[in-house]
N, C-alpha and C positions, 0 to 999 in steps of 0.2 A: 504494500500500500504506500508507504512510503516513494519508492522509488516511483511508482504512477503521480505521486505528487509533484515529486521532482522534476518528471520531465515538463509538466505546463510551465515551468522556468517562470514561476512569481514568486515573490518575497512575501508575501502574503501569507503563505502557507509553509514556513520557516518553523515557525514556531509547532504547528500541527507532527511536521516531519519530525523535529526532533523527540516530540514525546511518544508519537509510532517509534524512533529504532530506539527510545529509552527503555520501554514499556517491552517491547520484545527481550532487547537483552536480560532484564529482568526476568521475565518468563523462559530465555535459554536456563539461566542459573538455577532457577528454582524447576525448572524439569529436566532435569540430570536423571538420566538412570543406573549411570553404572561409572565405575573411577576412569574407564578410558574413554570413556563417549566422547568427549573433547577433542582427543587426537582422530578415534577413529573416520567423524565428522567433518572436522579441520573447523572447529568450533573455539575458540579459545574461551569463550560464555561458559562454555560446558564441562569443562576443566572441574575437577577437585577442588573441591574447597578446603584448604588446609591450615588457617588462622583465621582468625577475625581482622591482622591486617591485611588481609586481601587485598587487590588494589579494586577488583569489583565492587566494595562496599565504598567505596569512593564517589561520591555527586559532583559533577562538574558537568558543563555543557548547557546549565539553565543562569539565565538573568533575572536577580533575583528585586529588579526592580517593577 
């Protein structure tokens, strides 16, 4: 969905895009099902989660004005 966004090439829809692939990635991480899913996929989302400082638990990408 995002990338259908993308292609009508308006800033308009900037903001929509970036919470479609925020919203995905989140949903790669939390539907893992097994330790190598990430490699086997070529998913890096999907990867093991192995601390809490993950760099996944990280937010950036929103203006928080």
């Amino acid at each position: 969905m995002a990338n259908a966004l993308r292609m009508k090439q308006d800033s308009q829809y900037d903001s929509t895009i970036l919470f479609i692939e925020k919203f995905n990635d989140a949903f790669d991480i939390l539907n893992t099902k097994g330790k190598d899913q990430g490699t086997r996929e070529r998913n890096r989302f999907k990867e093991k989660l192995s601390s809490i400082q993950d760099w996944r638990f990280e937010v950036s990408g929103f203006n928080n004005s």
